[in-house]
KOLSE-620167 format. One line per field, with one value per atom (N, C-alpha, C, O): chain; y, z, x; residue in one letter. Coordinates in nm, 3 decimals, m for minus. Layout:
! residues N
cadena A, ...
Y Y, ...
Z Z, ...
X X, ...
residuo a, ...
***
This chain:
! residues 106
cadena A, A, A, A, A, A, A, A, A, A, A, A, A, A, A, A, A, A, A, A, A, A, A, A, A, A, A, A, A, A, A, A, A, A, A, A, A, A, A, A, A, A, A, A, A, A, A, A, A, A, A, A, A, A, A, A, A, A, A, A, A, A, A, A, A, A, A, A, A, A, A, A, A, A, A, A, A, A, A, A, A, A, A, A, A, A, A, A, A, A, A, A, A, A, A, A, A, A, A, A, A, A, A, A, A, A, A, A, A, A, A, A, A, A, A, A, A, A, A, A, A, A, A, A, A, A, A, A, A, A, A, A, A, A, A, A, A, A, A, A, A, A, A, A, A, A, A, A, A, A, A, A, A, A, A, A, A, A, A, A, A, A, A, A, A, A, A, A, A, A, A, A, A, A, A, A, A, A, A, A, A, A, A, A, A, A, A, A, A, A, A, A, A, A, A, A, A, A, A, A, A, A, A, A, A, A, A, A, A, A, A, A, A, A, A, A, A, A, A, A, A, A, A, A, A, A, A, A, A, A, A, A, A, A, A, A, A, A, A, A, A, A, A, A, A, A, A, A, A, A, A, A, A, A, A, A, A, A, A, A, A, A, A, A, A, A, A, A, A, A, A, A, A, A, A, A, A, A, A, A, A, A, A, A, A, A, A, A, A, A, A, A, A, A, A, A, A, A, A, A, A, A, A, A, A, A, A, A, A, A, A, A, A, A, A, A, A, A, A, A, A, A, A, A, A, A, A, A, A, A, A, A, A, A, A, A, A, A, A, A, A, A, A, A, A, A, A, A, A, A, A, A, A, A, A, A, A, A, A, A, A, A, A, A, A, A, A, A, A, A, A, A, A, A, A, A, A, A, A, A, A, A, A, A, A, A, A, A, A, A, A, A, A, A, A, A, A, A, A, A, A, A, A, A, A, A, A, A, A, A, A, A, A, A, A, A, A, A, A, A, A, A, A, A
Y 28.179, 28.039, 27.974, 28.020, 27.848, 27.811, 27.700, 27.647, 27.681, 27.630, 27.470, 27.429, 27.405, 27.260, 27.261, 27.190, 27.378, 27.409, 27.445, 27.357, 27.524, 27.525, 27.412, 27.382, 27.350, 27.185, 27.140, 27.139, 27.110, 27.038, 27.104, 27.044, 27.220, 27.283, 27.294, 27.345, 27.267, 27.299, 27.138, 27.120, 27.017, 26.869, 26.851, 26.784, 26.910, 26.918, 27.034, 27.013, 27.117, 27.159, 27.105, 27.138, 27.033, 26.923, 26.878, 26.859, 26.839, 26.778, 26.819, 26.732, 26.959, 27.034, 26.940, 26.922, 26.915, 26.803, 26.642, 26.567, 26.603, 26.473, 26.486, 26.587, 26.310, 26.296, 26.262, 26.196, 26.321, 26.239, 26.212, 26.253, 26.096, 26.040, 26.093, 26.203, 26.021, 26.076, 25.997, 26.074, 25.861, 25.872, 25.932, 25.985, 25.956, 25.994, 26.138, 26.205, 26.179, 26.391, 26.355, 26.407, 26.229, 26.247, 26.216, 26.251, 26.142, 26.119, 26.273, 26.305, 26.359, 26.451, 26.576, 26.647, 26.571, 26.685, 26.659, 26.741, 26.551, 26.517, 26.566, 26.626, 26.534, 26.536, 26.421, 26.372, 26.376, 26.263, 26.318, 26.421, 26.182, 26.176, 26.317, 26.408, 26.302, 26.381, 26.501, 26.585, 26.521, 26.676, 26.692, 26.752, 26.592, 26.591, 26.628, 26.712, 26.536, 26.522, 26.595, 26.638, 26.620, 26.825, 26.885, 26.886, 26.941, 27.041, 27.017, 27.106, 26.875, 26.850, 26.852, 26.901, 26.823, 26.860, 27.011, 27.035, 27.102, 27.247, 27.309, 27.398, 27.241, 27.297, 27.252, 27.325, 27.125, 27.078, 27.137, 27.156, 27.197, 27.245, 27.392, 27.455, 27.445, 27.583, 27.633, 27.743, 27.501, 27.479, 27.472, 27.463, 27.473, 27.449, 27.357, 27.374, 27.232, 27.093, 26.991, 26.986, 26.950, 26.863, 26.684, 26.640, 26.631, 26.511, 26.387, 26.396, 26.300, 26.160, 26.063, 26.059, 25.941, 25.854, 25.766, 25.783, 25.666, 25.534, 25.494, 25.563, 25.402, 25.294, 25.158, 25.121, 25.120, 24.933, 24.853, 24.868, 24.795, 24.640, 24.650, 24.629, 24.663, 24.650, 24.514, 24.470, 24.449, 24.295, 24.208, 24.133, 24.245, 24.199, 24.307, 24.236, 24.416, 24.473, 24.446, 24.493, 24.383, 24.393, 24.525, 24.505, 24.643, 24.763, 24.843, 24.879, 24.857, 25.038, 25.125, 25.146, 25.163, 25.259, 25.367, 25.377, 25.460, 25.587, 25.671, 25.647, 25.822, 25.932, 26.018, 26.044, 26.053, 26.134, 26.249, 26.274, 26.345, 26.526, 26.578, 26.525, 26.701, 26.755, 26.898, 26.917, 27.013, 27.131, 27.163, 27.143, 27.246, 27.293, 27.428, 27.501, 27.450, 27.572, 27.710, 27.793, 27.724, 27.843, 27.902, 28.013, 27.785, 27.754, 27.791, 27.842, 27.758, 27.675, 27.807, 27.799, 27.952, 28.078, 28.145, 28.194, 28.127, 28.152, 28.086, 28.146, 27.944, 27.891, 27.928, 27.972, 27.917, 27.917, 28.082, 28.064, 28.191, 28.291, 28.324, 28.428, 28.209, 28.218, 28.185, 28.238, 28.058, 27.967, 28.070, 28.093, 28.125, 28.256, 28.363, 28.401, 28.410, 28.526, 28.468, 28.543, 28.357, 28.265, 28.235, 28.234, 28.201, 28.148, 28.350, 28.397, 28.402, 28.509, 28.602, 28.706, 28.553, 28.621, 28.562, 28.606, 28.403, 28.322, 28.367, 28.417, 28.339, 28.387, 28.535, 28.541, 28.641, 28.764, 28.744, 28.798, 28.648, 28.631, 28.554, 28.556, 28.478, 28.377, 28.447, 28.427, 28.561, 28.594, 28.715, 28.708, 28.816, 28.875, 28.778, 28.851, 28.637, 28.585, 28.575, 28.581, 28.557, 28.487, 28.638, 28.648, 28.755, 28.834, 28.945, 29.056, 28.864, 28.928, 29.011, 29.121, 29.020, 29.075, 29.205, 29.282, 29.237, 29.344, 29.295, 29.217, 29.356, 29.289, 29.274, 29.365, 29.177, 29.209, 29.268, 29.264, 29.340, 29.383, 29.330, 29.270, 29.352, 29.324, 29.370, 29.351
Z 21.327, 21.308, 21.447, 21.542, 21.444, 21.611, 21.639, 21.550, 21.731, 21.737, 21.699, 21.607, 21.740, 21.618, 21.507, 21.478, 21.416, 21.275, 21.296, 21.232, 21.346, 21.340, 21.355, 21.307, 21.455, 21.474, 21.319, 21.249, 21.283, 21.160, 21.049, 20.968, 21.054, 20.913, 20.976, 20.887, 21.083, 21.159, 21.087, 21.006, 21.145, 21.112, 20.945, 20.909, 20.886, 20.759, 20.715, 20.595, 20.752, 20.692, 20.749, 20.712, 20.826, 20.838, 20.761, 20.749, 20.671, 20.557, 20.422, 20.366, 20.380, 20.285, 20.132, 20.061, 20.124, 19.970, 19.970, 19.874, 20.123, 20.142, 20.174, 20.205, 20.151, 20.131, 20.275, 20.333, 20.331, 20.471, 20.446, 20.369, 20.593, 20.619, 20.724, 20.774, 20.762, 20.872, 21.008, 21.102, 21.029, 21.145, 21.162, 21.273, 21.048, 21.070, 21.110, 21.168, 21.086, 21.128, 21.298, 21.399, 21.290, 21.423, 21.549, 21.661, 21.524, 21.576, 21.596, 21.710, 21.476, 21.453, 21.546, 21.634, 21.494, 21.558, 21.736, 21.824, 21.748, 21.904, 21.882, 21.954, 21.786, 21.795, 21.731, 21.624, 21.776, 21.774, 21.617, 21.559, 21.573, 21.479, 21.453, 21.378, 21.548, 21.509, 21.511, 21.483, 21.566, 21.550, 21.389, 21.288, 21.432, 21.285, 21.117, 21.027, 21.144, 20.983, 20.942, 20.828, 21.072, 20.957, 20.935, 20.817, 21.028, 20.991, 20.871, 20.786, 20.849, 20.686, 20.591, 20.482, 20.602, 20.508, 20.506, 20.431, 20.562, 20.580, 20.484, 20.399, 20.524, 20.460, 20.301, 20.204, 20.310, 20.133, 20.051, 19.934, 20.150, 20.060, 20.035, 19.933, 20.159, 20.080, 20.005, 19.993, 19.958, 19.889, 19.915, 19.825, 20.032, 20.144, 20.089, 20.050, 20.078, 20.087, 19.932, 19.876, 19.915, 19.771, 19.839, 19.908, 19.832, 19.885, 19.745, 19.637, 19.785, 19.696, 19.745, 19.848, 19.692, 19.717, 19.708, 19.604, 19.792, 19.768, 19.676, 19.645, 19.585, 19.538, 19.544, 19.490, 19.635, 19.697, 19.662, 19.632, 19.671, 19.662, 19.866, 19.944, 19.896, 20.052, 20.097, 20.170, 20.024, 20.100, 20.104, 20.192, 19.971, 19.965, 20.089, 20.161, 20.104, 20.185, 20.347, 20.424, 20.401, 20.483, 20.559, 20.673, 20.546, 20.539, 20.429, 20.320, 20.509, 20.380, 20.332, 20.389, 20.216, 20.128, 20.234, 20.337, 20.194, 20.272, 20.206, 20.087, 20.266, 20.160, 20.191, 20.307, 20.119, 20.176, 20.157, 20.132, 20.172, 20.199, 20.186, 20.259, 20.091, 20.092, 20.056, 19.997, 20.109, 20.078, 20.003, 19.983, 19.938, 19.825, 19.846, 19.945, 19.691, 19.634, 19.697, 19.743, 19.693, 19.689, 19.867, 19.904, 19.965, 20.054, 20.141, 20.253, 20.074, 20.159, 20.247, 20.364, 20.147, 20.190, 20.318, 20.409, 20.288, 20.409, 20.555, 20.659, 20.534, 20.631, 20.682, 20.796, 20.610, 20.669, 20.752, 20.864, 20.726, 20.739, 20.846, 20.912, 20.868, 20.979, 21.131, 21.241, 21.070, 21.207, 21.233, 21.352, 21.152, 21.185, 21.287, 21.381, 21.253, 21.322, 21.436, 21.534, 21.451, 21.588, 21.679, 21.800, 21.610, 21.719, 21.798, 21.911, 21.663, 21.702, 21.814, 21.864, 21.833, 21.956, 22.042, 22.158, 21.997, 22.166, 22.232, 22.343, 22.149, 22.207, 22.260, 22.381, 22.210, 22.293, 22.443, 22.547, 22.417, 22.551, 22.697, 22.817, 22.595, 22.717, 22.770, 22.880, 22.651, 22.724, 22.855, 22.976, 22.783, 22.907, 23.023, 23.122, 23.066, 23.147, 23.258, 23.378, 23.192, 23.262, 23.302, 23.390, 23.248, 23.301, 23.421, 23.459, 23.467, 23.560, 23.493, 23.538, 23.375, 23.252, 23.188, 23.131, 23.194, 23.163, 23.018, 23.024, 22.928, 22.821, 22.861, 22.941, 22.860, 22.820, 22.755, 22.634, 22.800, 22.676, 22.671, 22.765, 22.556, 22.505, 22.570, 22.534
X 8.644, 8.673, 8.683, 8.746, 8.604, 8.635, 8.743, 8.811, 8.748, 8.886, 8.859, 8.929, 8.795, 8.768, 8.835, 8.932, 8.760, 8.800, 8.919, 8.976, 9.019, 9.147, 9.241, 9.350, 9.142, 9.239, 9.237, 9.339, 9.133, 9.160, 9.236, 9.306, 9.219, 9.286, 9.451, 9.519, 9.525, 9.641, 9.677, 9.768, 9.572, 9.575, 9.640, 9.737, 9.576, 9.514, 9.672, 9.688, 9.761, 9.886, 9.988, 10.101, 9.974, 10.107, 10.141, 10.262, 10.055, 10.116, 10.014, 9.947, 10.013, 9.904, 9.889, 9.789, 9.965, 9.984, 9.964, 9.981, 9.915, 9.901, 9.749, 9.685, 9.693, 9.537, 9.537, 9.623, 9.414, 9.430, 9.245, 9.158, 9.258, 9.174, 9.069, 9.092, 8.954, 8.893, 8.968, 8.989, 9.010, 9.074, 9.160, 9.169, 9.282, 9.399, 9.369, 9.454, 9.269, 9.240, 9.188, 9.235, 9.058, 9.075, 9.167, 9.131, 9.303, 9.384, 9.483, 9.518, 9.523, 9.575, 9.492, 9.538, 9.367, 9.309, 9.287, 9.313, 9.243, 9.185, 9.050, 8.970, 9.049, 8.865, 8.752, 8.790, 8.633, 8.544, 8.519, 8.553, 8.433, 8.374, 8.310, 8.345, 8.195, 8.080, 8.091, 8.006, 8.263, 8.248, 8.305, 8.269, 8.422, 8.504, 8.419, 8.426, 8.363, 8.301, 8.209, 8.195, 8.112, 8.026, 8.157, 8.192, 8.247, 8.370, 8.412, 8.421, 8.447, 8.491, 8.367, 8.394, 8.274, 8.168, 8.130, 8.036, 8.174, 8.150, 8.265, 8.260, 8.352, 8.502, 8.468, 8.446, 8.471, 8.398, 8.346, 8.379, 8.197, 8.100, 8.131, 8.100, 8.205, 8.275, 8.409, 8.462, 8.441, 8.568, 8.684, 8.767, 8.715, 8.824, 8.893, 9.009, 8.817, 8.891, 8.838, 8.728, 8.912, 8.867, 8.825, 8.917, 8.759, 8.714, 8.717, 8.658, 8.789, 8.718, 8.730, 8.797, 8.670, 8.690, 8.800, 8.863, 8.849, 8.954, 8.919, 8.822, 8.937, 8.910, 9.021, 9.125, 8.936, 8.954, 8.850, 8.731, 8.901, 8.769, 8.710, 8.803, 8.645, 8.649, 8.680, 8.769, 8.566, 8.612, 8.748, 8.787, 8.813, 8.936, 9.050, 9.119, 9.064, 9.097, 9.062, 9.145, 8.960, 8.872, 8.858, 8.901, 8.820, 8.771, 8.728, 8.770, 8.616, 8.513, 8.646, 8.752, 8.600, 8.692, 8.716, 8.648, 8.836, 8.825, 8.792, 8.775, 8.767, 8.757, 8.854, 8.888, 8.888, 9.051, 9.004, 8.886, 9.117, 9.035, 9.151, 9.236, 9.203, 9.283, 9.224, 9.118, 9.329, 9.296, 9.373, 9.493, 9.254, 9.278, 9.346, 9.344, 9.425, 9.494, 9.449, 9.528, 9.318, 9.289, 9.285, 9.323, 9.225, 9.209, 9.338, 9.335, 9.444, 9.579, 9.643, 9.680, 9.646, 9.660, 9.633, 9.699, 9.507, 9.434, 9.407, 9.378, 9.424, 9.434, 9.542, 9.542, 9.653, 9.814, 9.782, 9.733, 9.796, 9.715, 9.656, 9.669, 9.572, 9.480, 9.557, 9.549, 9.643, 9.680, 9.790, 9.815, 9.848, 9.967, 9.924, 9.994, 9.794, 9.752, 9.704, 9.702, 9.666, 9.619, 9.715, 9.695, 9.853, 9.958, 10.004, 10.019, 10.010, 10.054, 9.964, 10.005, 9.863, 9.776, 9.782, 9.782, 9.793, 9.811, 9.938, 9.956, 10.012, 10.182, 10.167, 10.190, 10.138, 10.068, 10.016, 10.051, 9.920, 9.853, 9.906, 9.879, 10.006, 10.099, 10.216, 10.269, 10.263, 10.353, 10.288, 10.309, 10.209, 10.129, 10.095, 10.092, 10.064, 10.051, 10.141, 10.116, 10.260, 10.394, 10.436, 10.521, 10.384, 10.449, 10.360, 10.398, 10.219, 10.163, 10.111, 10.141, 10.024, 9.956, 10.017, 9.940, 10.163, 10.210, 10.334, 10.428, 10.297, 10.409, 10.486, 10.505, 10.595, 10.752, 10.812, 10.788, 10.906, 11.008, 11.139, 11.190, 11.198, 11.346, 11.437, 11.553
residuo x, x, x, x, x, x, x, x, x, x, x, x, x, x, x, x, x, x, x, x, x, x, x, x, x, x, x, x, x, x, x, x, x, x, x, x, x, x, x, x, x, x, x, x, x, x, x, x, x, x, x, x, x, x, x, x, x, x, x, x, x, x, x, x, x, x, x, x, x, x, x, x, x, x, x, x, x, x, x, x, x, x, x, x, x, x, x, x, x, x, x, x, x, x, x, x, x, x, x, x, x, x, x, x, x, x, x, x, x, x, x, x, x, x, x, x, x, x, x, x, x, x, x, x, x, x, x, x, x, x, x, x, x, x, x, x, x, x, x, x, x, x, x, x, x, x, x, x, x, x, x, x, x, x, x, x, x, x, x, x, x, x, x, x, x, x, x, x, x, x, x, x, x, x, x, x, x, x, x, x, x, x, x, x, x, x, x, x, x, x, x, x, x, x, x, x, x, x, x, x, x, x, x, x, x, x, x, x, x, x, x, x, x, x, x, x, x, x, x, x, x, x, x, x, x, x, x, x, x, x, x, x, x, x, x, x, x, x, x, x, x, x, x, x, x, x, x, x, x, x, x, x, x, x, x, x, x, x, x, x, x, x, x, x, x, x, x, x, x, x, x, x, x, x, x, x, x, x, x, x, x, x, x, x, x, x, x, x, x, x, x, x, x, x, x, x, x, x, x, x, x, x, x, x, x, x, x, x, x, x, x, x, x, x, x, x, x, x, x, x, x, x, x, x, x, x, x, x, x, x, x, x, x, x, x, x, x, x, x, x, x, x, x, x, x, x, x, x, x, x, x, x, x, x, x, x, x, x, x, x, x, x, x, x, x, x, x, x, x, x, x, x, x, x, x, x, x, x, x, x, x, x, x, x, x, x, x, x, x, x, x, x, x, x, x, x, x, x, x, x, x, x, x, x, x, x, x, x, x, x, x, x, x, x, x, x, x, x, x, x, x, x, x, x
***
């Protein structure tokens, strides 16, 4: 998984039961459009994430509908999962840093 995709799915369990948007992920993630939105169409099409539409009137709103994106049930496991075993190697690696590449111990 590359780390883009972790931004968003990290973006994306802040709040696992809330609909988010594409700015609000790219604000969350720190990442542009163009990276943003294949990632969410990747995640989509392999069932990651459930997608729909707003429904607004646009013009009365004055903005295009959004499409919100939430992950899904089956998804949610694994991600959580993922970002666990990720912090848990970075933290491995930072602490070997600080310690002149030799673990610490207790």
């Amino acid at each position: 998984m590359t780390i883009p995709v972790t931004r968003v799915l990290a973006a994306l369990l802040a709040e696992p039961d809330g609909d988010h948007y594409g700015l609000a992920l790219m604000q969350a993630s720190g990442l542009p459009s163009g990276t943003l939105y294949p990632i969410l169409a990747r995640l989509t099409e392999a069932g990651w994430l459930e997608k729909r539409g707003e429904e607004i009137d646009p013009s009365t709103e004055g903005r295009p509908a959004r499409r919100y994106y939430r992950i899904t049930p089956v998804a949610l496991p694994i991600a959580r999962q993922h970002l666990a075993e990720l912090h848990e190697s970075t933290r491995g690696t930072a602490i070997r840093t600080q310690h002149g590449g030799r673990e610490a111990t207790a």
